[in-house]
C-alpha positions in Angstrom: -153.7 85.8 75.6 -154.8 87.7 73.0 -151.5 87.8 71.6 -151.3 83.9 71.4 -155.0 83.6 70.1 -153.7 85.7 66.6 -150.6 83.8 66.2 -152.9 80.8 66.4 -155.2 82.2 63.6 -151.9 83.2 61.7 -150.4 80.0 61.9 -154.1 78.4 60.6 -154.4 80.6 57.8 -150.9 79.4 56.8 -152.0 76.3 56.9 -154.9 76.4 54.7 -152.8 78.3 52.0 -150.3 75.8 51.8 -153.0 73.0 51.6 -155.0 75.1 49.0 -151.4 75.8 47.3 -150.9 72.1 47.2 -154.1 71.1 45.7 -154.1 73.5 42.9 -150.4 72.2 42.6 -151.9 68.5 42.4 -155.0 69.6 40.1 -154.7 68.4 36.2 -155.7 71.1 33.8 -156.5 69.9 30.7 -156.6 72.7 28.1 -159.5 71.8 25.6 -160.7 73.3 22.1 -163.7 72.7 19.8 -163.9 72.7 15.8 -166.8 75.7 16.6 -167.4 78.4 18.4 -168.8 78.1 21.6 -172.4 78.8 21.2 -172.7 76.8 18.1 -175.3 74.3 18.1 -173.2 71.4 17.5 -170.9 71.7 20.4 -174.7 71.6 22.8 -173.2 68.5 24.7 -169.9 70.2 25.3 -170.4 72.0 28.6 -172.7 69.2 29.9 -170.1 66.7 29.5 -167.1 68.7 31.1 -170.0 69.7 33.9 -170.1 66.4 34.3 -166.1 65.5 34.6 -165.3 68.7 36.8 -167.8 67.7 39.1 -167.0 64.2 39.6 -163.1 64.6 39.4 -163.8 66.8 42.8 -161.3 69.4 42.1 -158.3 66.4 41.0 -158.9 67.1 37.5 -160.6 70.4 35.2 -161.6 70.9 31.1 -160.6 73.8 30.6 -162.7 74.8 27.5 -160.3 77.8 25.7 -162.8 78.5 22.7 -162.7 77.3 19.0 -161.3 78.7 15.6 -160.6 81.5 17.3 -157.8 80.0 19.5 -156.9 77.3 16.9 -158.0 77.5 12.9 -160.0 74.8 12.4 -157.9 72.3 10.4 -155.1 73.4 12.4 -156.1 71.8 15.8 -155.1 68.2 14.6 -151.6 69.1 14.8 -151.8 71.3 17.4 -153.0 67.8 19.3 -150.4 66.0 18.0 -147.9 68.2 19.4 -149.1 68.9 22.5 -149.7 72.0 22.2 -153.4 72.2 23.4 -154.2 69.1 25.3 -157.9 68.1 24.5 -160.4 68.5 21.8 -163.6 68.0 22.3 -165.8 68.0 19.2 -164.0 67.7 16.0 -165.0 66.0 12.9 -162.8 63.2 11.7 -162.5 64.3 7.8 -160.8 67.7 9.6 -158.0 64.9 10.3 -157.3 63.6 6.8 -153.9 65.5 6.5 -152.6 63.2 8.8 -155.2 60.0 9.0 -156.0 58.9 5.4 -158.8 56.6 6.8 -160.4 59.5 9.0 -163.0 60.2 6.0 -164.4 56.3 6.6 -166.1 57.1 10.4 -169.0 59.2 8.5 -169.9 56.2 7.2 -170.2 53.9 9.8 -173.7 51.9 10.1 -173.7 52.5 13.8 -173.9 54.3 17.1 -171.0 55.5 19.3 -172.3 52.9 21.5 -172.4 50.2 19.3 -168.6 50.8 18.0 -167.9 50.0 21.3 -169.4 46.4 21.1 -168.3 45.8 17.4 -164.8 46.4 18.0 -164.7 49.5 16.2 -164.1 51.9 19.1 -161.0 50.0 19.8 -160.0 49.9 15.8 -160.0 53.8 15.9 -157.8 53.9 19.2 -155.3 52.6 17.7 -155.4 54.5 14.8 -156.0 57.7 16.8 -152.4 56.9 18.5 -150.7 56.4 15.7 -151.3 58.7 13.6 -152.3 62.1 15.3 -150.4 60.8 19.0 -154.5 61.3 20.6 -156.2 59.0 22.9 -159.5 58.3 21.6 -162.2 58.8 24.2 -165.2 58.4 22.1 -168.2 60.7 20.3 -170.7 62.8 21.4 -172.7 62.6 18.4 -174.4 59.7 16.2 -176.5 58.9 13.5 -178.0 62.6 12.4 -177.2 62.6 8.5 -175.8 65.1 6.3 -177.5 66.9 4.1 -176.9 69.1 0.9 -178.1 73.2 1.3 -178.7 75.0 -2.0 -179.8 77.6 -3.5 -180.6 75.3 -7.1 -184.2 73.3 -7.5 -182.9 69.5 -7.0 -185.3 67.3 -8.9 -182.6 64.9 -10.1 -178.9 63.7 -9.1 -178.3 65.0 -12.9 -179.2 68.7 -11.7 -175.9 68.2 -8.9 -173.9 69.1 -12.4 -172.1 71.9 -12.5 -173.4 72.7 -8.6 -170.2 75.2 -6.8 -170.7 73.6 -3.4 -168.5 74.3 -0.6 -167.1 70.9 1.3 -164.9 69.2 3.4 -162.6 66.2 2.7 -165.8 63.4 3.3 -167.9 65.0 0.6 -165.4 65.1 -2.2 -165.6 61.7 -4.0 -168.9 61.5 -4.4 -169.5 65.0 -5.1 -167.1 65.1 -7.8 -168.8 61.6 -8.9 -172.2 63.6 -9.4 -170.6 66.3 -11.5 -170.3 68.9 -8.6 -167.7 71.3 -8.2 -166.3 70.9 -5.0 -165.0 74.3 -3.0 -162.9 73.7 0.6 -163.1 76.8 2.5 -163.7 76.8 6.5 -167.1 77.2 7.8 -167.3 81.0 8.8 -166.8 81.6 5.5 -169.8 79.8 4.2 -172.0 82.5 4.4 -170.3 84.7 2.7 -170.5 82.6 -0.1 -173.5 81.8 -0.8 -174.8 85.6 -0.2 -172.2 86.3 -3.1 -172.7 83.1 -5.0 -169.2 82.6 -4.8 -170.7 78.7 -4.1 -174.5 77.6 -4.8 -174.6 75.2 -1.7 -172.9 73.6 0.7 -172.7 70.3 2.9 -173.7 70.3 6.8 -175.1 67.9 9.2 -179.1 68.2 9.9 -177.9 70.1 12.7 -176.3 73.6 13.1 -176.6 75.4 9.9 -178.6 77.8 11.7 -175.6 78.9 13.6 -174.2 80.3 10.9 -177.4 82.1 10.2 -176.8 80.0 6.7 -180.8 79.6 6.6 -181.2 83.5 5.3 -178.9 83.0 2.7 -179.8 79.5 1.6 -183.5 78.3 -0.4 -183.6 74.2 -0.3 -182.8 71.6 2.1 -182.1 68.0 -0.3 -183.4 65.0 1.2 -182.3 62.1 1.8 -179.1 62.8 3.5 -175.8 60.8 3.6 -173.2 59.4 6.5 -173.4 60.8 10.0 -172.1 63.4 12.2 -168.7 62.4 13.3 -166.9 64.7 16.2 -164.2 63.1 17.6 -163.2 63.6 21.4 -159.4 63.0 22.1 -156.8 64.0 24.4 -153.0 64.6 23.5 -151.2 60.9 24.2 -148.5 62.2 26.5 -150.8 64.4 28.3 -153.4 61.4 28.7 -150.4 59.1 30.3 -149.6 61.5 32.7 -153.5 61.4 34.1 -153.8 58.7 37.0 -155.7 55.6 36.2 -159.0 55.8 38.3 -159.3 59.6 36.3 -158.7 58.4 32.6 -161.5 55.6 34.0 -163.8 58.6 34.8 -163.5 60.6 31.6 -163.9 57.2 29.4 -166.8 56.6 31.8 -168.2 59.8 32.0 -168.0 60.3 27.6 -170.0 56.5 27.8 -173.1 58.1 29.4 -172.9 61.8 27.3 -172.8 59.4 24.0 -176.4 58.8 24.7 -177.1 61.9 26.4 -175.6 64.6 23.0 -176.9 62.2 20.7 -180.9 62.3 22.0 -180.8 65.9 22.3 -179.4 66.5 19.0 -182.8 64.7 17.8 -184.9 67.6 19.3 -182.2 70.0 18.2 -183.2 68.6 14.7 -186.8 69.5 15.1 -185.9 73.2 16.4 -183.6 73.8 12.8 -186.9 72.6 11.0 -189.0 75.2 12.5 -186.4 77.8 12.3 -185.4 77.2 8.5 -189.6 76.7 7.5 -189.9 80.2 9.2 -187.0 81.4 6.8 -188.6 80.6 3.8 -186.1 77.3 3.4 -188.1 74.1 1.4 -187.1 70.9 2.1 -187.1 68.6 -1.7 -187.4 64.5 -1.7 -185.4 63.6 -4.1 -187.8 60.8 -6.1 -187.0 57.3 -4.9 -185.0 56.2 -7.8 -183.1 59.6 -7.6 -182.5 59.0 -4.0 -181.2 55.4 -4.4 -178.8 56.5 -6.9 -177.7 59.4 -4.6 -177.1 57.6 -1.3 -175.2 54.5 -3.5 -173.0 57.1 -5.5 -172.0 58.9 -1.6 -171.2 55.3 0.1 -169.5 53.8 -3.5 -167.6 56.2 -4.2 -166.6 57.6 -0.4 -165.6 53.8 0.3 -163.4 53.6 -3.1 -161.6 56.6 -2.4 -160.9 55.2 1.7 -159.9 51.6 0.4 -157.6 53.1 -1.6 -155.8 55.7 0.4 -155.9 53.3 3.7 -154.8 49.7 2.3 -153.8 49.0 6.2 -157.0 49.9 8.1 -159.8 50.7 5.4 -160.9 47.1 5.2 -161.2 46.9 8.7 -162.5 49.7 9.6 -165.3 48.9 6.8 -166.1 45.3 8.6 -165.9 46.7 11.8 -168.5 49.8 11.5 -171.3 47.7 9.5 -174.4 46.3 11.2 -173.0 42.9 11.2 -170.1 43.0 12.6 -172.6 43.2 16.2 -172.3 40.1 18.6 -176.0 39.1 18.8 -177.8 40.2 21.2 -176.0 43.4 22.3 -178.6 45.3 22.2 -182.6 44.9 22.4 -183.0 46.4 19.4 -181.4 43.4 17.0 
């Protein structure tokens, strides 16, 4: 009896290893990186969203979140996408992707929300750019509308006092930058602070949110208002890897991307006010630039950024343009039109 009472609990525990073995076998594991390290500020919607996925995919399908520079160099991860070679990025700004998309400086200056690209056409528009030129399905953005802004250690009264200025930038910046008389200076961001300490550059370019995770608030004096373009961190999976997901879970992680749109974007707002108290307790000032001053600023950034898209990006840089303006919405999509 008892004999046939162990071989029965045997036989059961076989069982459920062989149904475990086979849904671990089943589960999709989609290896994910981000532009930033982990506890970065600008990555804050990250775990909720893949909270989100894992738990609604019920064990079928799991982010795996690797890290961020540390697993891929920034500018690097684009074509380790593209290759396959990690299958999912999860925040990374477009203008990282100009090596191989000449229009991917143009999303910064889009006139509207994640959630209104997806009404204006715009969201399908970067699909297929996002296939065809870095092999990526485009799932959408976790970030909209918070502006960039210029950090410096130099008094800004005027756009004539940006002459001269050593400022440390990425591709989106460049153009207008150079327009102002900058001096433009690529490095990758853990090396920003660095350079100012050693005044290697006098500022640098970074979205109202996050430069505090760099710790660049002790090393930096003036905040220059008004800022210029939005955040713009792409989330993509690798093309083959996405055509190999079933249907009803690519629906979930498009569904699922929908909802933390809203969700990153509103609580980058509050992150916002955070950085404000933070830099303020550093010593950091913010300066207005005078309306006049500020006018010329903000045209010279979209001008010259535009110029520069239009012509690198005959094919998609006029659409793109038409379909990321405020008029390109069907009226009444949303309440506030």
């Amino acid at each position: 009896m008892k004999k046939g009472v162990t071989l029965l609990l045997v036989g059961l525990l076989l069982v459920f290893v062989m149904i475990g073995e086979e849904v671990s076998a089943q589960q999709i594991i989609l290896k994910a990186v981000t532009a930033f390290p982990k506890p970065h500020l600008n990555n804050d919607p990250v775990p909720l969203f893949i909270e989100a996925v894992n738990k609604r995919a019920q064990g079928r399908l799991r982010i795996e979140w690797l890290g961020g520079p540390e697993v891929f160099a920034p500018f690097d991860q684009v074509h380790a996408i593209k290759a396959g070679t990690i299958d999912m990025n999860l925040y990374y700004p477009w203008a990282y992707m100009k090596s191989l998309m000449p229009e991917a400086e143009a999303q910064g200056l889009s006139e509207l929300a994640a959630w209104e690209e997806r009404k204006s056409g715009l969201f399908e528009l970067w699909s297929e750019i996002f296939e065809k030129r870095v092999n990526a399905k485009y799932l959408g953005r976790l970030h909209s509308n918070v502006t960039f802004n210029v950090f410096c250690n130099r008094k800004m009264e005027k756009v004539a006092d940006f002459k001269g200025l050593k400022i440390r930038v990425m591709p989106l910046y460049i153009p207008f930058l150079k327009a102002l008389g900058a001096s433009p200076v690529t490095m990758p961001p853990p090396e920003i602070y660095t350079a100012m300490e050693r005044g290697v550059v006098e500022g640098f370019m970074w979205p109202r949110v996050g430069m505090i995770s760099w710790g660049l608030q002790e090393v930096t004096k003036f905040m220059i208002e008004p800022g210029v373009f939005q955040m713009e961190p792409a989330t993509m999976v690798n093309l083959d890897r996405w055509k190999k997901i079933p249907k009803d879970l690519q629906d979930l992680l498009l569904e699922v991307i929908q909802e933390y749109e809203y969700i990153g974007t509103m609580r980058n707002y509050m992150i916002v006010e955070k950085e404000e108290r933070v830099r303020e307790k550093a010593g950091m000032k913010n300066i207005h630039l005078p309306p006049e001053e500020a006018e010329k600023f903000v045209k010279t950034a979209y001008d010259m950024t535009w110029a520069e898209i239009l012509k690198a990006a005959p094919e998609y840089g006029p659409k793109l343009k038409k379909a990321m303006s405020k008029g390109a919405l069907p009226k009444g999509s949303f309440p506030w039109q």
